[in-house]
C-alpha positions as protocol buffer text, in pm:
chain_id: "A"
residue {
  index: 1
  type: UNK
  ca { x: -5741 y: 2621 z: -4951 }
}
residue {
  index: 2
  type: UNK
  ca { x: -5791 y: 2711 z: -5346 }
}
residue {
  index: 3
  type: UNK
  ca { x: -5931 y: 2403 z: -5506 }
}
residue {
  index: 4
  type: UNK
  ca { x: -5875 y: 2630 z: -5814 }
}
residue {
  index: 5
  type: UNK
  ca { x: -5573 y: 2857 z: -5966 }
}
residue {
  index: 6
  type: UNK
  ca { x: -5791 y: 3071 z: -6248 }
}
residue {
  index: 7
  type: UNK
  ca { x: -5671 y: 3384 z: -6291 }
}
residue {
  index: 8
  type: UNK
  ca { x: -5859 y: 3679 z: -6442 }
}
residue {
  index: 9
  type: UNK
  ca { x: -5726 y: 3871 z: -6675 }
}
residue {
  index: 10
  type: UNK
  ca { x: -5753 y: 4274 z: -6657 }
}
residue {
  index: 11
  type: UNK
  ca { x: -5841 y: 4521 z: -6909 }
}
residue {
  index: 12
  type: UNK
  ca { x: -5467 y: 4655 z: -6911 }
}
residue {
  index: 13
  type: UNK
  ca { x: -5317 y: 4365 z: -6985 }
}
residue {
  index: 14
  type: UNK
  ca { x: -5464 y: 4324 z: -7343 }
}
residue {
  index: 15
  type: UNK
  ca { x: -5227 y: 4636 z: -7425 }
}
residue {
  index: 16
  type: UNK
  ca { x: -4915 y: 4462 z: -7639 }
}
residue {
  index: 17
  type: UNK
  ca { x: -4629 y: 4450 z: -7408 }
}
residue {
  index: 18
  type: UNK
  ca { x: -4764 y: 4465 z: -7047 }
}
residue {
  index: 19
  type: UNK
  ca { x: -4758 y: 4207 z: -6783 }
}
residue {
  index: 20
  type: UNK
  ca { x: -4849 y: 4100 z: -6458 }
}
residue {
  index: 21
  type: UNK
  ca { x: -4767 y: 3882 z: -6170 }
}
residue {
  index: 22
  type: UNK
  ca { x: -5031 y: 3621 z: -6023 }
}
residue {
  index: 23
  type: UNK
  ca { x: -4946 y: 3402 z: -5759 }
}
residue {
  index: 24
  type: UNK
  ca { x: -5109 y: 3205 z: -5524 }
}
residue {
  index: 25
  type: UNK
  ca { x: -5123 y: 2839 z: -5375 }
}
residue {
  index: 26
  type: UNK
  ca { x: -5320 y: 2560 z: -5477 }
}
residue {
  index: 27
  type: UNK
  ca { x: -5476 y: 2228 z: -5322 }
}
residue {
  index: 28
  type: UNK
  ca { x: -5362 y: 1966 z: -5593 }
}
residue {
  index: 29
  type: UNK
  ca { x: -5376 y: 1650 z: -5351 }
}
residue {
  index: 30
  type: UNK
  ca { x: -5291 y: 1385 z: -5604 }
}
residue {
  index: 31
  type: UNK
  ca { x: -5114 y: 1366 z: -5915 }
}
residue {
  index: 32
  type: UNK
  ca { x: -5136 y: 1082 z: -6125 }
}
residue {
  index: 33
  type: UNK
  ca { x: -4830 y: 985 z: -6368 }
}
residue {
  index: 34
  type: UNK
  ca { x: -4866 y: 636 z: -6549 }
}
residue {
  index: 35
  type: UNK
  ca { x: -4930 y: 396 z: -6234 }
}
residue {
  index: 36
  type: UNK
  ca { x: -4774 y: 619 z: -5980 }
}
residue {
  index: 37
  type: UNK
  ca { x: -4978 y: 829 z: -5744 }
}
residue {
  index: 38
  type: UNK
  ca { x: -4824 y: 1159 z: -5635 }
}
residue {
  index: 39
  type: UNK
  ca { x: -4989 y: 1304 z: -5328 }
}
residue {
  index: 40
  type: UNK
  ca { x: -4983 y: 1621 z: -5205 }
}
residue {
  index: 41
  type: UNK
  ca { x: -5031 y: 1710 z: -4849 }
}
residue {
  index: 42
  type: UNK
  ca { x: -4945 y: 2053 z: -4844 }
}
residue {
  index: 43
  type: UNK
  ca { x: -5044 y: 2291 z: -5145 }
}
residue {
  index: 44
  type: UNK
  ca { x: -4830 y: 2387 z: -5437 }
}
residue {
  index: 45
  type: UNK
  ca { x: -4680 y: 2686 z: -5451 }
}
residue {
  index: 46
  type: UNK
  ca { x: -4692 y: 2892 z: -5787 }
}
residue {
  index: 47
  type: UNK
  ca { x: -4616 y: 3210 z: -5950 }
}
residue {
  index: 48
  type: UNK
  ca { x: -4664 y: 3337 z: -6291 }
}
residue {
  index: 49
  type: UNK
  ca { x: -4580 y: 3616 z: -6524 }
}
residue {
  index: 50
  type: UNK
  ca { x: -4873 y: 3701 z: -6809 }
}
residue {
  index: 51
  type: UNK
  ca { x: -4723 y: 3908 z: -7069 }
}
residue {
  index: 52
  type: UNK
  ca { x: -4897 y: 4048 z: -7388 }
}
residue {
  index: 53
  type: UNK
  ca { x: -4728 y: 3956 z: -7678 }
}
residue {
  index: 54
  type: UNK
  ca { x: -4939 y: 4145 z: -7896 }
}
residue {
  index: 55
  type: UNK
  ca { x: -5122 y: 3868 z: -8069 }
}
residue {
  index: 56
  type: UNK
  ca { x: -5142 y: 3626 z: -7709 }
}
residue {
  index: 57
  type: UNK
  ca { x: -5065 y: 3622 z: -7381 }
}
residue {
  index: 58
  type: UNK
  ca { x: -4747 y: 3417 z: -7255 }
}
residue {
  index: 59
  type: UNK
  ca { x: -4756 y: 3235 z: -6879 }
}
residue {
  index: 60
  type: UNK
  ca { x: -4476 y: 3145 z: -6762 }
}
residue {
  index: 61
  type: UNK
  ca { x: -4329 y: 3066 z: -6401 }
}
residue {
  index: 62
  type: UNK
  ca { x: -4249 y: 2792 z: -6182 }
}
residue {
  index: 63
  type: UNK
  ca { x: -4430 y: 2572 z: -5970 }
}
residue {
  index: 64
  type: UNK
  ca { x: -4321 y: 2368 z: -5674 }
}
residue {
  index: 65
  type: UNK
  ca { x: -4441 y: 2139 z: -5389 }
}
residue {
  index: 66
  type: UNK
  ca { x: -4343 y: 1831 z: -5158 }
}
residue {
  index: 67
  type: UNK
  ca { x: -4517 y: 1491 z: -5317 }
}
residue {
  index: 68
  type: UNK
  ca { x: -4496 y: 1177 z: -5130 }
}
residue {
  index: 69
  type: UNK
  ca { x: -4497 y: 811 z: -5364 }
}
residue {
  index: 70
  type: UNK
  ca { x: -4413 y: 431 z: -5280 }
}
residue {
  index: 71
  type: UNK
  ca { x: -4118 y: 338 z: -5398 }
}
residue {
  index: 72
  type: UNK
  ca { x: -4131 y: 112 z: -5686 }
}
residue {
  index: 73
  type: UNK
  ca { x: -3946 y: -162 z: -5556 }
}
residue {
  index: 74
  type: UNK
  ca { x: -3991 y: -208 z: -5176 }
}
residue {
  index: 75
  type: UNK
  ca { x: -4318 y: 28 z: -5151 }
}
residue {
  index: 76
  type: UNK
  ca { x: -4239 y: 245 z: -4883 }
}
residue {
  index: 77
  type: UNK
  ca { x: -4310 y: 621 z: -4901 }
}
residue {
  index: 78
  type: UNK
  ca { x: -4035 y: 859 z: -5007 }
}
residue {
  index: 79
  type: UNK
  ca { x: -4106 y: 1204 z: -5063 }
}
residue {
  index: 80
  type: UNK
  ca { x: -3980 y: 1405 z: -5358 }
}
residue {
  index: 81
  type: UNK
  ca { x: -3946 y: 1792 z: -5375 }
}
residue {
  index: 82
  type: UNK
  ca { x: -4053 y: 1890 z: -5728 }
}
residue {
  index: 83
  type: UNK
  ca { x: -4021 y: 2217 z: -5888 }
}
residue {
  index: 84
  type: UNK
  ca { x: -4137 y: 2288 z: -6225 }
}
residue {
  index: 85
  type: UNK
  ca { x: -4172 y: 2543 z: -6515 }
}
residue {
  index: 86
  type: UNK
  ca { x: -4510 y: 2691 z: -6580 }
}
residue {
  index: 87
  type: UNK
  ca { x: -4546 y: 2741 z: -6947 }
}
residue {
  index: 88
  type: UNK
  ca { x: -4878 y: 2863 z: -7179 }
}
residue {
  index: 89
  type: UNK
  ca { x: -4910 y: 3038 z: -7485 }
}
residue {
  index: 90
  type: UNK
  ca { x: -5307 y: 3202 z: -7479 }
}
residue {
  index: 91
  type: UNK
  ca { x: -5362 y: 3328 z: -7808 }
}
residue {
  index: 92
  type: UNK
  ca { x: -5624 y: 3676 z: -7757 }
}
residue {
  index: 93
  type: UNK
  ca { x: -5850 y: 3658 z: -8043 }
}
residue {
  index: 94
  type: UNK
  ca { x: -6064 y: 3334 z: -8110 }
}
residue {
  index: 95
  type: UNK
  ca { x: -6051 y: 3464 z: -8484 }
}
residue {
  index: 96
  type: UNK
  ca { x: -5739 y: 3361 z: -8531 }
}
residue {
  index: 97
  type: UNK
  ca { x: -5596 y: 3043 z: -8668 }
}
residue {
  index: 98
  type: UNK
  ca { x: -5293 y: 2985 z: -8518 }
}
residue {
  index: 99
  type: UNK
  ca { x: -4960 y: 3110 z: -8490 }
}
residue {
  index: 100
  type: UNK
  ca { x: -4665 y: 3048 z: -8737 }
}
residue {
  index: 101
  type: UNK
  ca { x: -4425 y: 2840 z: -8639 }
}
residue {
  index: 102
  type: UNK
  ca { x: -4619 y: 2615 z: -8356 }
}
residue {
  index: 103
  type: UNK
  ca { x: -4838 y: 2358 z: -8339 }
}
residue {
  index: 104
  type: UNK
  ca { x: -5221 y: 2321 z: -8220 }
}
residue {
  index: 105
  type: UNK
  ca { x: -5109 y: 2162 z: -7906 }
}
residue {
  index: 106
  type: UNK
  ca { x: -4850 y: 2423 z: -7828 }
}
residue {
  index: 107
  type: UNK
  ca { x: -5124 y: 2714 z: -7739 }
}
residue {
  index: 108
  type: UNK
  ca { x: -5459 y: 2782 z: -7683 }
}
residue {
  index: 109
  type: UNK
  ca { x: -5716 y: 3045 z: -7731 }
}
residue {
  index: 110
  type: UNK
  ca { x: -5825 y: 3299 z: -7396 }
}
residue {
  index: 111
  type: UNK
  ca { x: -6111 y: 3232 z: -7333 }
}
residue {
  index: 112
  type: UNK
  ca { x: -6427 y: 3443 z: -7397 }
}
residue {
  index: 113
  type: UNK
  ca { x: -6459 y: 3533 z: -6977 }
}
residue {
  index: 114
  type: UNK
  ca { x: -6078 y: 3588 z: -7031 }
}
residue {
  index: 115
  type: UNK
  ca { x: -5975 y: 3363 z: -6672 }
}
residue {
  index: 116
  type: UNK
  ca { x: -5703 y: 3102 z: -6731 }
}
residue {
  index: 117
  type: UNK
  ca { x: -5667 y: 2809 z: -6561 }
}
residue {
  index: 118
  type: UNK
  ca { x: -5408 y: 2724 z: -6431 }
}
residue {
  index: 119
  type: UNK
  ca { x: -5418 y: 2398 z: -6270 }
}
residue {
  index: 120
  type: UNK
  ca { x: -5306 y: 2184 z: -6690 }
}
residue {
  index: 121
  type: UNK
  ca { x: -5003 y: 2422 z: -6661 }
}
residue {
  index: 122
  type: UNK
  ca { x: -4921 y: 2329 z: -6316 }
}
residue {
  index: 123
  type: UNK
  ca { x: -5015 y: 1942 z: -6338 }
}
residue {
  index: 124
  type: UNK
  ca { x: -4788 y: 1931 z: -6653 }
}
residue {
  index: 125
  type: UNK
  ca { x: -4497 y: 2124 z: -6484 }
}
residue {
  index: 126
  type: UNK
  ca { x: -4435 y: 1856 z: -6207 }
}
residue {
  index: 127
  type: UNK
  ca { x: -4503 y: 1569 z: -6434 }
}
residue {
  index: 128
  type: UNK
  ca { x: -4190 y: 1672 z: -6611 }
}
residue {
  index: 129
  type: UNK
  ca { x: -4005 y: 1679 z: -6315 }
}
residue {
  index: 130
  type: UNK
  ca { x: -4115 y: 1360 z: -6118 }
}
residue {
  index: 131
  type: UNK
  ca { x: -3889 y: 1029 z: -6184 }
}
residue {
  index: 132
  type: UNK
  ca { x: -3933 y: 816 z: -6444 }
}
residue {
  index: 133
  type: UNK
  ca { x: -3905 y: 516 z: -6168 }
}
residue {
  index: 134
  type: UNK
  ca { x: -3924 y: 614 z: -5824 }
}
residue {
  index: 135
  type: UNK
  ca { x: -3705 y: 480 z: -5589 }
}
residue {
  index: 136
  type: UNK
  ca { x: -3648 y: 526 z: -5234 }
}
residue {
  index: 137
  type: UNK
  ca { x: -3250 y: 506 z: -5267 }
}
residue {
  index: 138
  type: UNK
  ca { x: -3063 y: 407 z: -5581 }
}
residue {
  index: 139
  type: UNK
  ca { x: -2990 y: 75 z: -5458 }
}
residue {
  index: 140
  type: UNK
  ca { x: -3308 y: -35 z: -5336 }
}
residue {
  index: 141
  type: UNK
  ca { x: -3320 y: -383 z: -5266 }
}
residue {
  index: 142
  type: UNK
  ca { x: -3700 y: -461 z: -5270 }
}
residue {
  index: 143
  type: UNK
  ca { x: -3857 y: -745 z: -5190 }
}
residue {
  index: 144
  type: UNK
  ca { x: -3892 y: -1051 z: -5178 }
}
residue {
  index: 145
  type: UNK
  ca { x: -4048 y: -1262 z: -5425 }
}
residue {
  index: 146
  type: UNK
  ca { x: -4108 y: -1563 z: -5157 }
}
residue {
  index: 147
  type: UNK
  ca { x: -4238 y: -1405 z: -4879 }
}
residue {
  index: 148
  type: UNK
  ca { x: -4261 y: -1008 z: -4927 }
}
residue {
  index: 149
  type: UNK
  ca { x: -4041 y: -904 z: -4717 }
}
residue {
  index: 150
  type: UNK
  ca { x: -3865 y: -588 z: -4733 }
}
residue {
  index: 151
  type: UNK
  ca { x: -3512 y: -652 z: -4828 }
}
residue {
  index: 152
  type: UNK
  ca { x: -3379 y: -321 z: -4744 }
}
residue {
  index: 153
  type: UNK
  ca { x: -3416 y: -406 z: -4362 }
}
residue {
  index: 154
  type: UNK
  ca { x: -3199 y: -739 z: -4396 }
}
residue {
  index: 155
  type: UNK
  ca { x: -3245 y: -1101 z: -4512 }
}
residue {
  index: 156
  type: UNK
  ca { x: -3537 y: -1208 z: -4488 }
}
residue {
  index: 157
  type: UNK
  ca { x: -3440 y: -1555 z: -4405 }
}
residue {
  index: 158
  type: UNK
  ca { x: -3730 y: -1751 z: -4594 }
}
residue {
  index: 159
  type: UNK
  ca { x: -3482 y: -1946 z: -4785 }
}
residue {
  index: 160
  type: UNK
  ca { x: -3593 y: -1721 z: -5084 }
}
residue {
  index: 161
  type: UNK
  ca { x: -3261 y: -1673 z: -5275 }
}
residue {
  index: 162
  type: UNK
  ca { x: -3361 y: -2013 z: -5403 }
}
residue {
  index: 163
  type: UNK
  ca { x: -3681 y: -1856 z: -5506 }
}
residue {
  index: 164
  type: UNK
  ca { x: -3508 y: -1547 z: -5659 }
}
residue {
  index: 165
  type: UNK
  ca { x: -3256 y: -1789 z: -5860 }
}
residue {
  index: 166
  type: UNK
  ca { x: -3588 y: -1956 z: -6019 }
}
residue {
  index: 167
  type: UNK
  ca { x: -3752 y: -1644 z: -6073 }
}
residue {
  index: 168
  type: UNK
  ca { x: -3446 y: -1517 z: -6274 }
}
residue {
  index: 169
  type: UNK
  ca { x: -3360 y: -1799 z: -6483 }
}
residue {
  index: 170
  type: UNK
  ca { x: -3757 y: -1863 z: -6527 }
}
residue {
  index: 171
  type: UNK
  ca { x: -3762 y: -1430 z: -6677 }
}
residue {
  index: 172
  type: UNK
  ca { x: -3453 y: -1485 z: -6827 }
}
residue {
  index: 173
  type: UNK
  ca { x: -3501 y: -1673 z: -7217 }
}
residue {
  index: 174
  type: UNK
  ca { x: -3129 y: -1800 z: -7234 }
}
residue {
  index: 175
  type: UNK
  ca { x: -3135 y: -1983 z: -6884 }
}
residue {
  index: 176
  type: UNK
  ca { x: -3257 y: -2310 z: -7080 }
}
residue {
  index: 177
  type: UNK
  ca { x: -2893 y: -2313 z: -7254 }
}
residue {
  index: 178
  type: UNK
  ca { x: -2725 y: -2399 z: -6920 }
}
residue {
  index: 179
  type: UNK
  ca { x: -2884 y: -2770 z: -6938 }
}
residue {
  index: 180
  type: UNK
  ca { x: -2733 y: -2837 z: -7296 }
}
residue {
  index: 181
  type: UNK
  ca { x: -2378 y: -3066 z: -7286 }
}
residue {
  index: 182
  type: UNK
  ca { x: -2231 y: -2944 z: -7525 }
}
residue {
  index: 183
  type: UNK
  ca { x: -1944 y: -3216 z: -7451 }
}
């Protein structure tokens, strides 16, 4: 399986208004996105359109694939399908300084060999799509702070809502005004 996705650009495609279709799978295995780890069993699926613009060439397409994560509450797996627009703005000539109306970030220059890559494009396409928290169901119970237990699958029976009513009033500022008589 590709451990790559660079794509070489052909002689015909430096003409202003042609384009091309690349596609092609590629062995991401993990994806990292602030402390979660995204893995990939099966490769990613992409496809991509290069079109000369006459000053760069534009990539654009989608890429998709089936990532697998723990939960952020109880840890378990669950398994997101992501899908995600491929986007790249390659200007042609290294002689020039930028183009009006976008920023340095926003493009960069083909390179001398002129071969893309295409694994930034793809990595930033599904980090756009993955959740911001993932959860294995909305209401995800967790677990417990006693014990551990996973409180999806029932109580856990270690006395622990005891536990949970310290840990809440102990994270929660205002749980020292329920002591004050105010009468």
């Amino acid at each position: 399986m590709a451990r790559s996705a660079i794509i070489k650009i052909p002689a015909e495609l430096f003409a202003p208004a042609e384009s091309s279709r690349y596609e092609g799978l590629f062995d991401l295995g993990t994806l990292h996105a602030g402390s979660d780890e995204y893995r990939f069993s099966d490769p990613v699926a992409w496809e991509v359109d290069v079109t000369n613009t006459g000053e760069a060439l534009l990539v654009s397409g989608r890429a998709s694939g089936c990532a697998v994560v723990d939960c952020a509450r109880c840890l378990d797996e669950v398994g997101f399908d992501l899908e995600g627009e491929i986007e790249g703005y390659f200007l042609i000539g290294s002689e020039q300084d930028g183009v009006e109306g976008l920023d340095d970030d926003e493009f960069d220059v083909l390179p001398a060999n002129h071969e893309i890559d295409l694994v930034p494009l793809i990595e930033a396409a599904l980090l756009v799509e993955v959740p911001l928290v993932p959860l294995c169901r909305d209401d995800c119970a967790g677990l417990c702070p006693s014990c551990g237990a996973n409180l999806n699958e029932g109580d856990c029976g270690c006395g622990g809502d005891a536990a949970v009513r310290e840990f809440d009033e102990a994270a929660n500022p205002f749980s020292v005004l329920k002591r004050i008589d105010l009468g």
